[in-house]
N, C-alpha and C positions, 0 to 999 in steps of 0.2 A: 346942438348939432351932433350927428352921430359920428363916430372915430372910423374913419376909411380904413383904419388899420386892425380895427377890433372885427373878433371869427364873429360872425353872423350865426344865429341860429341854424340857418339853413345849409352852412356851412359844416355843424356838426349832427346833422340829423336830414337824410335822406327822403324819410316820410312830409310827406305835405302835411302840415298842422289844418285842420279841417275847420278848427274854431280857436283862432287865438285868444277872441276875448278871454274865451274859459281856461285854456292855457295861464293867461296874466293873471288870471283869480289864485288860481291855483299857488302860482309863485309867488306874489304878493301877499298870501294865506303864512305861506314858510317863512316870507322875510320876516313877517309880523311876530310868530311865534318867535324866533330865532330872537328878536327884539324883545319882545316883555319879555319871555321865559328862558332867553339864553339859548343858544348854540347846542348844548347835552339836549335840550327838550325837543329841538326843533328834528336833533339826530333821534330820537328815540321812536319821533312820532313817524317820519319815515320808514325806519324800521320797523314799526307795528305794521303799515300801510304794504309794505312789500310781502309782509309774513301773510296778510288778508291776501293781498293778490295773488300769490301763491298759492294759498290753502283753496282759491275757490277756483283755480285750474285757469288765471291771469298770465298770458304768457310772455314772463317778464325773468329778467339775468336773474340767476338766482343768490341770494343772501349768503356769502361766504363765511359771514362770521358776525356770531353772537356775541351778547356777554358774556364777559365772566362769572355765570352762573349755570346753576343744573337747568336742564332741560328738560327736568318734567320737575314742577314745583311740588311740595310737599304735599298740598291739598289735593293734587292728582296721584300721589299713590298707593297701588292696591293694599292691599294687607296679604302678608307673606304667608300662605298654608302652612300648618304644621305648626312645628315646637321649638321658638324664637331659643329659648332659656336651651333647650337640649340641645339643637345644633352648633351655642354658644360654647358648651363643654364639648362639646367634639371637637370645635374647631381648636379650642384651648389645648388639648391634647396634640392635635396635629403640632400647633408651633411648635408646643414644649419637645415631641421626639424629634421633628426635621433638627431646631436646632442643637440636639444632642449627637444627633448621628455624627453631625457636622465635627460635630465638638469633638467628640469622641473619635472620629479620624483624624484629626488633627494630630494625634499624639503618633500616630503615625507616618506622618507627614503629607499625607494622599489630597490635603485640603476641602475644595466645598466651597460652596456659595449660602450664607445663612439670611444674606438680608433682602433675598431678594422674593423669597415665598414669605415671609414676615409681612412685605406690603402688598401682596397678592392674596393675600390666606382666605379672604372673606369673595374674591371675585374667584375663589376655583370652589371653596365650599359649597355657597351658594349653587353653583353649577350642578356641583354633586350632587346635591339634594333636591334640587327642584327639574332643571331642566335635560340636563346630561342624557340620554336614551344610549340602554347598554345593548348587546347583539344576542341577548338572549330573546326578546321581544320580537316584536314580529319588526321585516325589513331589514338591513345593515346597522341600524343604530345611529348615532353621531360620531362623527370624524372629529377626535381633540388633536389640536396642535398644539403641544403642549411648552408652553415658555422654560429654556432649557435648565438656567439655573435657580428655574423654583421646582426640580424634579427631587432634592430632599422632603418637599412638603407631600408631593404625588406617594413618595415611600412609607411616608408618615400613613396617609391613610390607608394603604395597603394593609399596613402594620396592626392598624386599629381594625380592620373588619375582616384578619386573620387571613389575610395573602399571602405576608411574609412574616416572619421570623426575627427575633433579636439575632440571630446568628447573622440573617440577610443583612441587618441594620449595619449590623457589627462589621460584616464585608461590605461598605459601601467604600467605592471605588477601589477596590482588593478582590478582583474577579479571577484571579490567574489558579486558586489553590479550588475554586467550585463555589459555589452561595453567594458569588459576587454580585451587586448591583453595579450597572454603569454608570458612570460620573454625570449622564443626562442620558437626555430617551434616543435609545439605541435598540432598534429593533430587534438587528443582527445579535445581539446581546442578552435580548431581557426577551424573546420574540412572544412570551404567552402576555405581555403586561404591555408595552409599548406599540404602538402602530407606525408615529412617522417620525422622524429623528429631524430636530429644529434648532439645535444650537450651533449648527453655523450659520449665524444672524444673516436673515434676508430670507434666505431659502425657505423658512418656515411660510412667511405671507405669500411671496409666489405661489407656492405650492398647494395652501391653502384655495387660492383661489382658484384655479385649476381643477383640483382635484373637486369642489363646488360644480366645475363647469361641466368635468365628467365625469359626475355623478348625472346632470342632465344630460349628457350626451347616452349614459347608456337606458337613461328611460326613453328620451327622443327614438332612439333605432329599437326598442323593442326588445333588448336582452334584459332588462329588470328591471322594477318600478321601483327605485330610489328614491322617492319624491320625496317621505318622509324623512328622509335621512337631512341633517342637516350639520356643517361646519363649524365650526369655533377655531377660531385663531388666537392664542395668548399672546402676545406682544408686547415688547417693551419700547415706552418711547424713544428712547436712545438707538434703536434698533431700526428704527423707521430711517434713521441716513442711511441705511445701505441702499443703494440702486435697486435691488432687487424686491425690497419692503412695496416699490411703491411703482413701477414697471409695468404692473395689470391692473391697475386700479379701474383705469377707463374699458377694460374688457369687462369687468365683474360687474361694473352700471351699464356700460353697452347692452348685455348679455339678459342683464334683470336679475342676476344673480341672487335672491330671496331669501338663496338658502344657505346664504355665508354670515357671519357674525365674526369681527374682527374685534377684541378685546384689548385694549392697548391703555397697557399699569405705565400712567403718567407719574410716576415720583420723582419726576423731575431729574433725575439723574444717570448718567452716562457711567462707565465702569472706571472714571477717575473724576466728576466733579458733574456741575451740573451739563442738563443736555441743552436747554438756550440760557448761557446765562446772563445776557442783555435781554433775552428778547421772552418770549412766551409759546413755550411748544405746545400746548394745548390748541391757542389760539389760530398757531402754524397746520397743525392739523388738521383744525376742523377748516380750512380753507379749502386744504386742499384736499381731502377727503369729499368736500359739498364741490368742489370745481371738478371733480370727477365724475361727481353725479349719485353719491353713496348717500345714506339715508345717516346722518350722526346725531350723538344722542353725548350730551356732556351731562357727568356723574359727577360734580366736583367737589362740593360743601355738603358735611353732615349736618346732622340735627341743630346741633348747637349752634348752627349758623344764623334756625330758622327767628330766632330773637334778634340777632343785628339785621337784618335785613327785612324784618316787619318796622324797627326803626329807621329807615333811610327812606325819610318821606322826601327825601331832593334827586335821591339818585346817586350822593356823593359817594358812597360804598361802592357800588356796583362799579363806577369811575374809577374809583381806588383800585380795586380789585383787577383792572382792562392794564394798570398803568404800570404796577408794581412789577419788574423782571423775577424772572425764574428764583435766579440768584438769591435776589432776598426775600423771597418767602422763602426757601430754606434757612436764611439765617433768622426768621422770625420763630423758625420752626424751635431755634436752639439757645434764643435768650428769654429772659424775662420781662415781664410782664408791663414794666418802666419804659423799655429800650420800646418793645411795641407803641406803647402808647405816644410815645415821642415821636418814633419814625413815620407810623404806618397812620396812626390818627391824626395825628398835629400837621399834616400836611393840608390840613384841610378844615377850616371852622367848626363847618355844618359837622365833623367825623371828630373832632373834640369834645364839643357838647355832645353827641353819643356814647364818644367813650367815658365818660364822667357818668354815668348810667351801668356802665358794666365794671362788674368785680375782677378783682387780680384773676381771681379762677376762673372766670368765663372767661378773658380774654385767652388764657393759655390755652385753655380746653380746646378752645375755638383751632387758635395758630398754632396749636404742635401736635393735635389729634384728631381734631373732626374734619373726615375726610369723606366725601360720598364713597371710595372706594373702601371704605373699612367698617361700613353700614350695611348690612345684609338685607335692611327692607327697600333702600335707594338701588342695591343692584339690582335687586330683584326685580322693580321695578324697569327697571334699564332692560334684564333679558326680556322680558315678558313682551317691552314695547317693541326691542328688536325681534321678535320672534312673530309677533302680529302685523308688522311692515311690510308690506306688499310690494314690488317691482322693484324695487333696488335691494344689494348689499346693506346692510349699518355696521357703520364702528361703533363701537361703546367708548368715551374716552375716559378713563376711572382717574379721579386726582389721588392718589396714596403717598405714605409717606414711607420711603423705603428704611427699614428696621425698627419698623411699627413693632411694639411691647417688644423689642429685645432691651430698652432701656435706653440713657442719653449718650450712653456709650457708642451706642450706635445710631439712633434715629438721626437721619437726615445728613452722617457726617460724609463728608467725599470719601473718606478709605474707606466706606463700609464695605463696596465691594471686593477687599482686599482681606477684608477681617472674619478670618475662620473660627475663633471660637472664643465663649463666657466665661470669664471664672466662676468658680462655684457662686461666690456670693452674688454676682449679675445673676445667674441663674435661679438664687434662690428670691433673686428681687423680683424677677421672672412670675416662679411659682406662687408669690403673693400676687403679682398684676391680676395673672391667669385667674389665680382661685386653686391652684389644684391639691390635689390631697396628697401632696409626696412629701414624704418626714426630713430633717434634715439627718436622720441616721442614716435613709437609701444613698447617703452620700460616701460608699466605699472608698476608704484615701484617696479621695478626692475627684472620683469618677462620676459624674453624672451622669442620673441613673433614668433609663427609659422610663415612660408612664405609660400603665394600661389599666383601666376602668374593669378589666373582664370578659371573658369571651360572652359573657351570659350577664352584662353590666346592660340597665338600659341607654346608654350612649350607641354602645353596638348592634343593638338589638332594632332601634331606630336606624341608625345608620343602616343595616342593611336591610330591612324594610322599606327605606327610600330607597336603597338599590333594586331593591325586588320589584317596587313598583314601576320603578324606568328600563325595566327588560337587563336587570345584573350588569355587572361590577363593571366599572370606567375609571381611568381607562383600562383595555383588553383589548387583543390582537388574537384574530380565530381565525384559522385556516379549517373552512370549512371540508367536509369530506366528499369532493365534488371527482367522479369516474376522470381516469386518466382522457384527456382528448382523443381522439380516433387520429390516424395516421391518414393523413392525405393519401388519393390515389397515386401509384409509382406512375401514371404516365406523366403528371407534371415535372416528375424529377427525369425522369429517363429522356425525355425530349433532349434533353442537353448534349445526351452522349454519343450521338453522332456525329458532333461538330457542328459547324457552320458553313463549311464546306469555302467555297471560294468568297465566301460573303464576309465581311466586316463588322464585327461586332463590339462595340464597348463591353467592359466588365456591370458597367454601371446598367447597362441597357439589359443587361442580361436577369441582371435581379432583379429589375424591373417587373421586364417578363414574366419571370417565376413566380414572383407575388401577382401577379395579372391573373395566371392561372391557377393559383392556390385561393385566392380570393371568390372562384368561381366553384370550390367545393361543399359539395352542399351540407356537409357536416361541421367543418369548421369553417367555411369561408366570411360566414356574417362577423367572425372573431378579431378578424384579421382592424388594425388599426393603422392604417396608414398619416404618418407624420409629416409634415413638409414645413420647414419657413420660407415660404415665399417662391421658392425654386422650383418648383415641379416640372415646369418647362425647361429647365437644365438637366433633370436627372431623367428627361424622357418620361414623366409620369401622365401628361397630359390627354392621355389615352383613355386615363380611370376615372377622369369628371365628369363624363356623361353616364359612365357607368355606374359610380360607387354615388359620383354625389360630393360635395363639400358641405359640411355639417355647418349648418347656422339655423339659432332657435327661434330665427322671421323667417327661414324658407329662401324662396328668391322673389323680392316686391319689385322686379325691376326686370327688362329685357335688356336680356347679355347681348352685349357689341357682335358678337359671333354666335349666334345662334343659328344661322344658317349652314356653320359651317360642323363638319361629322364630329371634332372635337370640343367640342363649345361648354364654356364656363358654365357649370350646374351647380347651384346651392340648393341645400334641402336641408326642411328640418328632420327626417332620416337618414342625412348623408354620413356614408362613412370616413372621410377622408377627413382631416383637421390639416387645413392649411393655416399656419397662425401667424401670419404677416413677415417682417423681418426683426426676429425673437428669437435667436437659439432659447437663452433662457425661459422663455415663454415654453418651447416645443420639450425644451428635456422635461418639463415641470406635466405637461400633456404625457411625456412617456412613463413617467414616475408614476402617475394614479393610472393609467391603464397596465404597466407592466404588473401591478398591486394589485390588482382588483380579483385576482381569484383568493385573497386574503379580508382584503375591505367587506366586497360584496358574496364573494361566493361565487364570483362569475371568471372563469380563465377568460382575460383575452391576450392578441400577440399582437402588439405596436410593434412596428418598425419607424422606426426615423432614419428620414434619409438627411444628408448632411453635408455641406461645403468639411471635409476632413479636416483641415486646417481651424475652422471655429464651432469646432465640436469638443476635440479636449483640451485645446487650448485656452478654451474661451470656458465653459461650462464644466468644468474638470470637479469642481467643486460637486455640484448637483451629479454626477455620473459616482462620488461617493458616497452624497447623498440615495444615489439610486441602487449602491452597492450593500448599506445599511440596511435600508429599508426593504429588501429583499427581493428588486423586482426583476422580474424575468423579460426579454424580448430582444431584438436584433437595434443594434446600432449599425447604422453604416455611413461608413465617411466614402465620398464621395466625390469625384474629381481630385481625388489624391494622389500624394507623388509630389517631391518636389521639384521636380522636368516636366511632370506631364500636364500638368495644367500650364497652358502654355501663354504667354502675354500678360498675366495676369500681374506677376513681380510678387517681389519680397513678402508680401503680406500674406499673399493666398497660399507660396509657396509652401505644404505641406510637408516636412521630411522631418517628422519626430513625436508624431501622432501616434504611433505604436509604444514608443517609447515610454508615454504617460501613460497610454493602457496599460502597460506592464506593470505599473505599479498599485493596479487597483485588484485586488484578490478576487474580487466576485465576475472578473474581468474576463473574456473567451477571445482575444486577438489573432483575428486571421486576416491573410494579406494574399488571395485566392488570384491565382494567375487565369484561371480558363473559367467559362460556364457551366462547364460537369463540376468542375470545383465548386464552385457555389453553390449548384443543388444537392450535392451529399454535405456539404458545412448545412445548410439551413433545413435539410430533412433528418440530421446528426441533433439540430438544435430543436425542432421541432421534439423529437423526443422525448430526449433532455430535460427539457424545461416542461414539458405540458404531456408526456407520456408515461408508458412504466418506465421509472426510472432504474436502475442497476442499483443492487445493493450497496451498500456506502458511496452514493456518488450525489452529490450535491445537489438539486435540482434548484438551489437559489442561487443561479448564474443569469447573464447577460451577454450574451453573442456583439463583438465590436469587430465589423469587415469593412476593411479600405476596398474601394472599385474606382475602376479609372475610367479616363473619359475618352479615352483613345481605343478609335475603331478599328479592331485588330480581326484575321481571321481566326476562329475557335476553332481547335482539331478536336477530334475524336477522345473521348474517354480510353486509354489505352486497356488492353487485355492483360488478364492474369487477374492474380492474385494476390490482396491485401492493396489496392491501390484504394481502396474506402475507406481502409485504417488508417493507411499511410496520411492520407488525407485529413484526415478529423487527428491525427497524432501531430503530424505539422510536416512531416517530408517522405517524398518519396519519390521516387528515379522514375524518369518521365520517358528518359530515353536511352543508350550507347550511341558513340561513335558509330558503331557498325548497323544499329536497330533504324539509326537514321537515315543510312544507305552512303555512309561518307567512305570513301575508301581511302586506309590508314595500313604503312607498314606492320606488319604481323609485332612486331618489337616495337612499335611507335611507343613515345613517353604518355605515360596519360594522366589526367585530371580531371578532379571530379567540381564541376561547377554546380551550385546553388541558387537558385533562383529565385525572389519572389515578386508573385503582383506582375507587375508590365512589365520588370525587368528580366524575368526570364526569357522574355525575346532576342533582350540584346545578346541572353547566354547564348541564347541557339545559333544565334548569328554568328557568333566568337566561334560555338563547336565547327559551325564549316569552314569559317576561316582558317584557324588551326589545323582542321585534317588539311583541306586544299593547298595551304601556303607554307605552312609549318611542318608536316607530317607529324604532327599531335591529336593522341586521341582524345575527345572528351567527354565525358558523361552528363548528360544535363540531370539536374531533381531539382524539384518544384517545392521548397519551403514552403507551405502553405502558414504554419505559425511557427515563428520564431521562438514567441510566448509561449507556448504550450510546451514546445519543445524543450525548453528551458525548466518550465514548474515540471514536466515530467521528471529531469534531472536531481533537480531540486530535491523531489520527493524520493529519487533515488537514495542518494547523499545523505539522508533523514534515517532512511532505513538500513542502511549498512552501519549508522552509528548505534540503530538498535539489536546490531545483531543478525540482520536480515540480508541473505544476497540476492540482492536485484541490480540488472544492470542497464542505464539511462538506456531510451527507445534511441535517441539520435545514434548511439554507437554498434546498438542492436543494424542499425539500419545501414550504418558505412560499412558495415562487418565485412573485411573483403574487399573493400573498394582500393583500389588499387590509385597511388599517385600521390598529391597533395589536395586540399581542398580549396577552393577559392570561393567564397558567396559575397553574392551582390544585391541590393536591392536599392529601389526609389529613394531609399531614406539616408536618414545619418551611419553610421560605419556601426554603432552602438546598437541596432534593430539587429543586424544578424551575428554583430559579436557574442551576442546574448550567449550564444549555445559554445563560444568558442573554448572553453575549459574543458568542455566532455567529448570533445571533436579527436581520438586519438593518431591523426594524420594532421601532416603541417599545417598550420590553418591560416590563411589569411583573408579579407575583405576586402570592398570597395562600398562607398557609399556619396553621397549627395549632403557633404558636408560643408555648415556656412549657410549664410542667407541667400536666399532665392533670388533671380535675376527674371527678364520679362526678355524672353527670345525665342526662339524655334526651339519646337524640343531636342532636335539634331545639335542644334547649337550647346545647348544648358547642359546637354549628355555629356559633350564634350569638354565642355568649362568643368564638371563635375567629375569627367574623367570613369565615367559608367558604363560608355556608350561600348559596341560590339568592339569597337577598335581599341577600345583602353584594356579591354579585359582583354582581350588577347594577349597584350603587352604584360599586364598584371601575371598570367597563366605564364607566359615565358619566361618571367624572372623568377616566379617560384621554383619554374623546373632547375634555370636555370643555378640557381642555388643548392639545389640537390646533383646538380652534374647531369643531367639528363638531357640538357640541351644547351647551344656554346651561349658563353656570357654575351658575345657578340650579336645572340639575334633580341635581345632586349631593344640594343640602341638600333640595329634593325629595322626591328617593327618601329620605333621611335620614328625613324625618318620616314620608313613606307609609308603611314598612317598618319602624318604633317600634326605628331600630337607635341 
């Protein structure tokens, strides 16, 4: 009788079975097997049967996970070009100087990482010599993201094919005196040798992947054919927890991504012990790497493997091998030859009698060396397959053994990440591993001593032969010699300086605009990259999708919901606009390879991202250093900023310290533009800048970061005279007087000078006619446009009077005269305009939007915030009143007038 309670077939399977009988065959086929041959036979035959359906285009879930074995068997791989024995002495050289450098810093305390290019050495070599394409060759070459603390190994071959100098060696991480190398890849730093700076763990994979997608994105529109250019990601297992490792995976399969190669050195270990050490990170990644849709290729077991695994006629090894944690195979990695045999064979009959077949020395060989990632003909095999993979990304997952040949000192222990350097005699235990010719007299009291074969040695002479052949030297960063951009026509920017007249205009709407019309230039306009996560309908952008297009490499298979309507959803695979879902991290990593790309490719373009302000440097503040390293140029702009003016939203969205974290990043251009002439002299200032003739000693590897609000205000006129363009791009300038405003003030009225910026300079203006009207105070409004700027002017001031030089800060140049005390206010924390308050030499004080964010009317939040036109007047009275210029009386006054 059947169980009324038991799920019915039908119950877990929607489809109508067409033929049960054959269905029963089938099941009864498994039980059978499962039965004579066991449960492993009955799993394995399944497994074969899924991999056939697959391979023949069967559209069935796909196979998350293999065994614990390489994935391309030995009898399937190629034979490696060229000169196995010569590249073996190159590589041998490389370990021996990375860990010398190391070592040799050490003594001055600067540290290093030595064990971590030790189990990489064979997956970057390999690269180097076969597959790597440098930018001498035709197209961009290949993009290395280079794993950060194997960048002693990167120096090592620099060193060998005469890049760098024992002197460079010798300054590693000691960059301050000149010939310094950077403690990892630092563009900003090292900018002829390094391209993209990766060791703030995460950043590098996102980035990677991205930068894959536009490198497509700029063959899809037509500005270069990239196609040959292809990605490499170095990666550490350990590294893959971060969020950000693993956050685009499903874009880069989405996408078909082909031309990405993620390399990820499994040595099992985290920067204090292992990375799973119950579980199996290997096994964890290829899951989710295949749930993503990525093509993965597991490198795990060397040669010596290929004898125990011709013997495991049951399968029990393979088992073995599925079952054992992370954990203890490193400790297999560090005892002998007994302990294995006990723990790892004896668990198992069938893996006893095998082991009674192998010697002390194979077994060790086996568990403490033979790793597919430390075999150059298994990688090879590995790039070759990933590089002829068609419609998806591959990872490569390499099993290594982290402080491979530095000795047992180090191989496999938890603090290797901790341990900077060999004694001589580890080193000279080294020198025997390796093979190398170094005496033990080059051992000066006790230094160990760099190794070089010879400029004119055939190691190097191969070596850069292999470079000659892949279009020279990798990695390399080339800024190609590409004509300064053409300057946009002046009527895009001039439109602004009439005003707005009686009309209402956002700051945010305005830039909008600007770029609306800058995008429509026919010199630079195709340049233009437009950013968005998800927003574009907030920032007013939704105007530019029928026109620009949303970039996607299917195009549009589908008819948009609004089509009939004038603004209607367009995707194109020439579309210019990257809408990347909801991703800051995704879109800064979008800004990063296009603000690059007249370095990468040779192609200037100008991303702007637009941006909720609030989860821009709050949230991505990391990547915007990363984007300050890496050299790239283009507009940030946060958006709906302010912590009042985003209104309803609370605590979260509440912006008011967003400038503040600008300020701290050097390659940083922080402006906070109150009107729409504002904006277009800041972004035709930046256009320059960044993509024109630049001015003698002036930096052109900057990044424009402008707060705009969302509040529809009317835009006045560009005011007349002279120097309000500088004033502007400098960071202040007097917008207006008391009298220029038309307020009538006693001839002898007290006065003050208010500061403004962003949307708060309204409530100043509102205050100046309060005060004349009600007060008989006169005031002056100016329009901080950067507090930041104002500030590094200073800074630099202050720098050069210590050299001897008199120069005196612009902010003071600029109050010169100003009659009164100063008051500045803006959207933010008190700390955004205190910036400049040391070089201010009139009384200075503040108001700001300090505290977490509330969710009310803006009228309301000004008030709770104490910013609004009626606080500052109260604020402006007690300053005066403290210099005696007005009775103490009308503080508390204005207090009751004003119900503050």
């Amino acid at each position: 009788m059947t169980d009324p309670n038991a799920i019915q077939p039908s119950e877990l399977d929607q489809l109508p079975d067409r033929d049960p009988e054959e269905t029963a065959e089938w099941q009864a086929s498994l039980d059978a097997v499962a039965k004579a041959a066991g449960p492993h036979r009955a799993a394995y035959l399944m497994r074969r049967t899924l991999e056939r359906a697959e391979g023949t285009g069967v559209a069935l879930p796909k196979l998350l996970e293999t065994d614990y074995v390489n994935s391309i068997p030995t009898a399937a791989e190629p034979a490696v070009p060229g000169d196995e024995a010569m590249e073996a002495r190159i590589t041998a050289w490389n370990r021996w100087n990375a860990a010398a450098m190391v070592t040799r810093g050490a003594k001055h305390g600067v540290g290093g990482h030595i064990a971590t290019f030790a189990s990489a050495a064979w997956l970057y070599e390999t690269g180097f010599n076969h597959f790597f394409r440098g930018k001498e060759g035709d197209g961009s070459g290949d993009q290395l993201y280079i794993q950060g603390h194997a960048s002693p190994g990167i120096y090592a071959r620099a060193f060998l094919d005469g890049r760098l100098t024992e002197q460079h060696l010798d300054n590693f991480r000691q960059e301050a005196g000149g010939n310094g190398l950077p403690s990892y890849p630092h563009p900003r730093r090292l900018p002829w040798l390094w391209e993209f700076p990766t060791v703030s763990m995460g950043l590098g994979p996102i980035s990677a992947i991205y930068q894959a997608r536009f490198n497509r994105y700029l063959t899809s529109r037509g500005i270069k054919d990239v196609s040959d250019s292809h990605v490499w990601a170095f990666l550490g297992d350990g590294e893959m927890d971060e969020p950000e490792s693993t956050t685009a995976l499903t874009l880069a399969a989405r996408e078909g991504l082909d031309n990405l190669t993620f390399v990820i050195n499994c040595n099992l270990q985290r920067l204090d012990g292992p990375v799973r050490a119950n579980f199996k990170i290997v096994q964890e990644l290829e899951a989710l790497f295949r749930g993503s849709g990525w093509n993965v290729i597991k490198t795990l077991w060397g040669s010596a493997w290929d004898e125990l695994f011709a013997l495991d006629t049951t399968g029990a090894l393979v088992r073995r091998l599925r079952e054992v944690p992370d954990a203890q195979v490193q400790t297999y990695q560090t005892r002998d030859a007994a302990y294995i045999r006990e723990d790892f064979f004896g668990k198992d009959p069938a893996l006893a009698e095998m082991a009674k077949l192998l010697s002390d020395d194979k077994i060790l060989e086996c568990f403490h060396v033979s790793r597919g990632g430390h075999e150059p003909r298994k990688v090879y095999a590995a790039y070759k397959a990933a590089l002829e993979h068609k419609g998806a990304p591959t990872v490569i997952l390499a099993q290594t053994v982290k402080g491979h040949t530095l000795g047992e000192g180090f191989a496999s222990k938890n603090a290797n990440h901790q341990m900077k350097k060999l004694t001589v005699e580890e080193f000279k235990a080294m020198r025997d591993r390796l093979d190398l010719p170094i005496k033990d007299s080059d051992f000066v009291d006790g230094v160990v001593p760099y190794g070089h074969p010879g400029a004119d040695s055939p190691e190097v002479r191969y070596l850069q032969e292999r470079r000659a052949a892949l279009g020279g030297p990798a990695p390399a960063r080339r800024v190609h010699p590409v004509p300064a951009l053409p300057a946009p026509a002046e009527k895009a920017f001039a439109a602004f300086d009439k005003g707005s007249g009686s009309q209402s205009v956002a700051t945010t709407m305005a830039f909008v605009r600007l770029v609306k019309d800058l995008v429509r230039d026919k010199e630079t306009g195709k340049r233009w990259v437009p950013i968005v996560p998800d927003e574009a309908r907030t920032f007013g952008m939704e105007s530019l999708f029928p026109s620009l297009g949303i970039y996607s490499p299917k195009g549009q298979t589908y008819e948009p919901v609004d089509r009939d309507q004038l603004m209607y959803y367009k995707e194109a695979t020439n579309g210019q606009i990257l809408n990347e879902g909801i991703t800051e991290a995704g879109s800064m990593a979008d800004f990063i390879a296009a603000s690059t790309s007249y370095a990468t490719h040779g192609e200037p373009m100008i991303p702007f991202y637009i941006f909720y302000s609030m989860f821009g440097w709050q949230r991505t503040a990391d990547q915007m250093w990363q984007l300050g390293d890496q050299l790239g140029r283009g507009f940030l702009v946060g958006a709906t900023a302010g912590r009042t003016t985003l209104t309803g939203e609370g605590l979260q969205h509440a912006d008011g310290h967003s400038p503040v974290i600008a300020a701290t990043n050097p390659a940083a251009l922080t402006y906070d533009p109150a009107f729409a002439y504002e904006i277009a002299v800041i972004v035709k200032e930046g256009l320059r800048r960044m993509y024109g003739e630049a001015a003698e000693g002036e930096d052109q590897n900057v990044f424009y970061y402008l707060t705009v609000y969302n509040e529809p205000l009317p835009q006045p006129a560009k005011p007349s005279g002279l120097g309000i363009d500088e004033g502007i791009i400098k960071g202040l300038y007097r917008f207006n007087t008391a009298e220029s405003a038309g307020l009538t003030v006693p001839a002898n009225a007290p006065r003050i000078q208010l500061l403004g910026s962003g949307t708060a300079i309204h409530w100043a203006l509102k205050a100046q006619k309060l005060l004349a009207e009600e007060w008989g105070v006169a005031a002056d409004v100016w329009s901080a446009t950067s507090w930041g700027e104002l500030r590094r002017d200073a800074m630099e001031a202050d720098a050069a009077l210590l050299r001897g030089e008199e120069r005196v800060p612009y902010v003071r140049q600029a109050l010169q005269g100003a009659e009164g005390p100063v008051l500045a206010v803006s959207d933010y924390m008190r700390q955004v305009p205190d910036q400049i308050a040391q070089w201010v030499e009139q009384d200075y004080t503040s108001l700001g939007a300090d505290g977490f964010g509330l969710s009310d009317t803006r009228e309301a939040a000004r008030r709770h915030f104490g910013v609004d036109a009626e606080s500052i007047v109260a604020a402006a009275l007690a300053q005066l009143a403290r210099r005696g210029e007005v009775k103490a009386s009308a503080v508390k006054e204005a207090r009751d007038k004003y119900g503050l």
